[in-house]
C-alpha positions in Angstrom: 37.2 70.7 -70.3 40.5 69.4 -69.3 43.1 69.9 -71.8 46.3 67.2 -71.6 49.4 68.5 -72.5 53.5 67.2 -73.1 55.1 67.2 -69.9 57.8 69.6 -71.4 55.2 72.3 -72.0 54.1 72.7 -68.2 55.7 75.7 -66.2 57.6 74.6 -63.1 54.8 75.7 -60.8 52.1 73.2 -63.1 54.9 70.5 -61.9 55.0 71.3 -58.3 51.4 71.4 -58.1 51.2 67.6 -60.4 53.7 66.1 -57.8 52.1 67.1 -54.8 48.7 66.4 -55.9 50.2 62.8 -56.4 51.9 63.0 -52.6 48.7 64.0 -51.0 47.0 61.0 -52.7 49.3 58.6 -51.5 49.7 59.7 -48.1 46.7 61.6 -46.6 43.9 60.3 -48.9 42.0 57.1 -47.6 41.8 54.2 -49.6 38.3 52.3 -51.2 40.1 48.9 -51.6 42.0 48.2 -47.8 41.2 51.5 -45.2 43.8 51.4 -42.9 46.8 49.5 -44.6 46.9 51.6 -47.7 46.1 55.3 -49.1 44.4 56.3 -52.1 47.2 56.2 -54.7 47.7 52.3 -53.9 44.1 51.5 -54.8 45.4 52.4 -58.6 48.0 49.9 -58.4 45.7 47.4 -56.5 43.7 48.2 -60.1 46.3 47.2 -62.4 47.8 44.4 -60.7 44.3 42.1 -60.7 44.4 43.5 -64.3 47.1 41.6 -65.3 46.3 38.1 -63.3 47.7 38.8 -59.9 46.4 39.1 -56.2 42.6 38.9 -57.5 42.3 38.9 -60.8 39.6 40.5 -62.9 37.6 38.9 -66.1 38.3 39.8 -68.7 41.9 40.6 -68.3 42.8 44.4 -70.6 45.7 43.4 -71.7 46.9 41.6 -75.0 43.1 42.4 -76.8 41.1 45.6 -77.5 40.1 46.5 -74.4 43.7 47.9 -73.7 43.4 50.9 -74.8 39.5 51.5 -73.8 40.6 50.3 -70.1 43.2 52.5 -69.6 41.9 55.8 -70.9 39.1 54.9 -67.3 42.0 54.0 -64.9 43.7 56.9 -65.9 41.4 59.4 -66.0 40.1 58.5 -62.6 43.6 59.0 -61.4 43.3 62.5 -62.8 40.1 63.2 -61.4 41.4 62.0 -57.9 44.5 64.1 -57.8 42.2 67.3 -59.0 40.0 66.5 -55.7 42.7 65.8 -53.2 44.5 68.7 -54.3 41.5 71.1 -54.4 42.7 72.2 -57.5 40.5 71.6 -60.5 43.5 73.3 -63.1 46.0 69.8 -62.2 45.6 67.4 -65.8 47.7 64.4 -66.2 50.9 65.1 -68.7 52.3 62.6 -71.2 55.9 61.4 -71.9 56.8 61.1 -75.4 59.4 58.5 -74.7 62.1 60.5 -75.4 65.4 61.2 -73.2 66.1 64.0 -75.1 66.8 67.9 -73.7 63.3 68.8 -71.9 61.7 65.7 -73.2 63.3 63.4 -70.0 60.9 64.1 -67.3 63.4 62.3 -65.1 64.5 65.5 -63.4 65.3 65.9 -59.9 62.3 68.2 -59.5 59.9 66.5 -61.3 60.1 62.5 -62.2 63.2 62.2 -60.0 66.5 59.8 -61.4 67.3 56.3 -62.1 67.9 53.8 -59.2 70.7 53.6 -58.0 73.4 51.3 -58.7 75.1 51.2 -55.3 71.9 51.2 -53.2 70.2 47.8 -55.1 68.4 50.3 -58.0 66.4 52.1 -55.6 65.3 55.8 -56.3 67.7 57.9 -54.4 67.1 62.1 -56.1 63.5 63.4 -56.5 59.9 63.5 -54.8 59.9 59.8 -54.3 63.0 59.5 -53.1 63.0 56.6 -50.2 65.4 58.8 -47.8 62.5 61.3 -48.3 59.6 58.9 -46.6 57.2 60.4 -48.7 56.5 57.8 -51.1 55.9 54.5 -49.6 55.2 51.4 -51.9 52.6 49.4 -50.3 51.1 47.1 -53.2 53.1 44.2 -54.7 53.1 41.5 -57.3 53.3 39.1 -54.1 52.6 39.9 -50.8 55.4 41.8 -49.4 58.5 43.6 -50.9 60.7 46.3 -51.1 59.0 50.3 -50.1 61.1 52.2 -52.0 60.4 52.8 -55.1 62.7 51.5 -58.1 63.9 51.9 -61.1 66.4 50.6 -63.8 66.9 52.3 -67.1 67.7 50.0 -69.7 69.0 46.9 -67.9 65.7 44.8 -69.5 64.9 44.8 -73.3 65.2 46.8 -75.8 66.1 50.7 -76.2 63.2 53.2 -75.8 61.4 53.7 -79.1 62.1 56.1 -81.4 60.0 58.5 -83.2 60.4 56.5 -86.6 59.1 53.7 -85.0 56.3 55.4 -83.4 55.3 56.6 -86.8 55.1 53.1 -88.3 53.2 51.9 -86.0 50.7 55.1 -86.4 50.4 54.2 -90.1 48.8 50.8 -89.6 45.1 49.8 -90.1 43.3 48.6 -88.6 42.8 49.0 -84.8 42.8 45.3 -84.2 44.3 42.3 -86.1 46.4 40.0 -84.3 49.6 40.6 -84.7 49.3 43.3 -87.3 47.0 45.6 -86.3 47.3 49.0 -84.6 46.5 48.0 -81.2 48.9 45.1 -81.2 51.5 46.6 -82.5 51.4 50.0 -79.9 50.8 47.6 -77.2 54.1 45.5 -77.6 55.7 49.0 -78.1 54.3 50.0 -74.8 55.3 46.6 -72.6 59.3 48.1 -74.3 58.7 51.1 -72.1 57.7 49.4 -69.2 60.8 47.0 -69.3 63.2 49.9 -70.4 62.6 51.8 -67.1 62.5 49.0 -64.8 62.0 48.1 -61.4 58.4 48.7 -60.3 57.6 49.4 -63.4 58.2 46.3 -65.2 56.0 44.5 -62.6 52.1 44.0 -62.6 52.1 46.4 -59.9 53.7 48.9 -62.4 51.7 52.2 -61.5 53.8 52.2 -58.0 56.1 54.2 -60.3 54.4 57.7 -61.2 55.9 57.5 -64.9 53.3 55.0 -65.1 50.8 57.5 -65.8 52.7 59.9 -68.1 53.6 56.7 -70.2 49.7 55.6 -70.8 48.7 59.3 -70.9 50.9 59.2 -74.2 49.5 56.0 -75.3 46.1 57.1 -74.9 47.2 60.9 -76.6 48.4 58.5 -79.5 44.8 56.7 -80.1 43.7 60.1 -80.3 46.5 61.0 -83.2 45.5 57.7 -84.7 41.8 58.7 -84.7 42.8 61.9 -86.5 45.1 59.9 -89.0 42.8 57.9 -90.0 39.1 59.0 -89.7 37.6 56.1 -91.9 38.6 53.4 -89.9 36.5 52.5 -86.7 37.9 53.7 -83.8 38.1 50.6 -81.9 37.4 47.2 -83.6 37.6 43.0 -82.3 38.5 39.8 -83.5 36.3 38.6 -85.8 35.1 35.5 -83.3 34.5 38.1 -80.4 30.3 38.3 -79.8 28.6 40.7 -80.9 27.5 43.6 -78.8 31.2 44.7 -77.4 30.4 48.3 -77.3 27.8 47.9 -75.0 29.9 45.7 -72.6 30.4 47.0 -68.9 34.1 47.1 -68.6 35.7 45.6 -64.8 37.7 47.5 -62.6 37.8 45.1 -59.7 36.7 41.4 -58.5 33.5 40.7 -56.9 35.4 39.9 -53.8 36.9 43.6 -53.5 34.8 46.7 -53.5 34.3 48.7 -56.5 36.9 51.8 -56.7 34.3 54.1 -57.9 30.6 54.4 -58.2 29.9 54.9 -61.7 30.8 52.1 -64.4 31.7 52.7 -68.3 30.9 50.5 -71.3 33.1 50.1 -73.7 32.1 52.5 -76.1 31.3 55.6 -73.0 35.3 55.4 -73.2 35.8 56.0 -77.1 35.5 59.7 -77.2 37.5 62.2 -75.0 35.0 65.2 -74.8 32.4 62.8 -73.1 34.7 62.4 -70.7 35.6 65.9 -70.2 39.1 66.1 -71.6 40.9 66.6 -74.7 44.5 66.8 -75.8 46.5 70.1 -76.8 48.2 68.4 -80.6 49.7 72.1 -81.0 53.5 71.6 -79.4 53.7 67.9 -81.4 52.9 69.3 -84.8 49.8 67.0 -84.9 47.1 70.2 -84.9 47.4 69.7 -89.3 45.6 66.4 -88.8 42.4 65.8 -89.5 40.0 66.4 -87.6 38.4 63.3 -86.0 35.6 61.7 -87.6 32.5 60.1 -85.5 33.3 56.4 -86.3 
């Protein structure tokens, strides 16, 4: 069982051995999607770009309804999976960013997330693993056919500030997963599109997982369904509008078009993604106080 953990609460060597599992993937692994003009790591934002409408999109689109959350957990626990295999190291588990800036909660470090973009070099990651100057971390995926390989980021220019932990806690308190614009779902979901805009450049694009803090942000929206779960173990744990037809559990979720190749073998329903253990992983609650919640229920 894989256990997910807060970024802060990995040792430095856990870090290295995260980063470099993510630099093999993206420059020695082959790709699924286009051999020869991409590497592995670009078929994940290949993914999520036709996921939100662009290049060739997928039906339905898993964003803005409740197959956010359900989607995501797949896409990036696949990327998990992958980085385990390329690395040959079966102990490497995604970590999640609480959205805070604060002491060891900013995973922007030089040795780990690397910085900001910089101002004086058009917002463009200049300190870190995916530095540009380092040519190690090569954007090859775009919202439109061509653009800019470095990587690029910047912090608060877009939107509004990071949320805070008061917010996060309102949100947590709602009921029920879904009611437009109310529910759960919705609610975490517009909080999640602030984080996207607050860091910027790739990441406030459909092509946002060309940034790796892609992954620690949906690691710690999917670590929050799981907190929500426990919160509130007599509500279903997903749930639809009420003119959606019947069946949705048992609905095949899509990962790609029919005119691209599948990126992995196996498909999921939506309801083979609504516990965690069948898919081999679980969350450590202990460093975020959250282990005095209730334990989750089987809705």
């Amino acid at each position: 069982m894989d256990i997910r953990r807060n970024h802060r609460d990995l040792s430095a060597a856990q870090k290295d051995a995260f980063i470099r599992a993510i630099l093999i993937l993206k420059n020695h692994t082959p790709s699924i999607l286009r051999p020869g003009q991409q590497y592995r790591y670009d078929d994940f934002v290949q993914i999520h770009k036709n996921s939100m409408g662009r290049g060739n999109p997928i039906f339905p689109n898993p964003h803005r309804n409740p197959l956010f959350f359900p989607w995501h957990r797949i896409l990036i626990r696949q990327f998990e999976k992958e980085l385990q295999v390329a690395a040959h190291d079966p102990g490497i588990t995604l970590p999640y960013w609480n959205w805070s800036m604060s002491g060891a909660d900013d995973p922007f470090m030089d040795d780990f997330m690397g910085r900001d973009g910089d101002m004086r070099d058009d917002q463009r990651v200049t300190i870190g693993p995916f530095a540009s100057e380092r040519q190690l971390f090569s954007v090859k995926v775009w919202d439109r056919d061509e653009g800019d390989a470095a990587l690029r980021r910047n912090f608060g220019a877009i939107g509004s500030p990071l949320p805070t932990t008061q917010e996060i806690e309102a949100v947590m308190n709602r009921t029920p997963y879904w009611s437009d614009p109310e529910g759960w779902e919705n609610q975490m979901e517009e909080m999640h599109n602030r984080v996207h805009s607050w860091v910027g450049g790739n990441m406030g694009t459909a092509a946002s997982p060309n940034d790796p803090i892609f992954f620690l942000h949906h690691c710690h929206l999917d670590y929050l369904w799981e907190r929500w779960k426990r919160l509130h173990p007599a509500e279903p744990v997903i749930s639809f509008a009420q003119d959606a037809p019947p069946g949705m559990l048992d609905t095949t979720m899509i990962f790609h078009p029919d005119i691209e190749p599948a990126p992995w073998q196996r498909t999921w329903t939506i309801g083979q993604a609504l516990d965690t253990t069948a898919l081999d992983y679980r969350y450590d609650f202990s460093s975020d106080g959250a282990a005095i919640m209730p334990p989750e229920s089987d809705h």
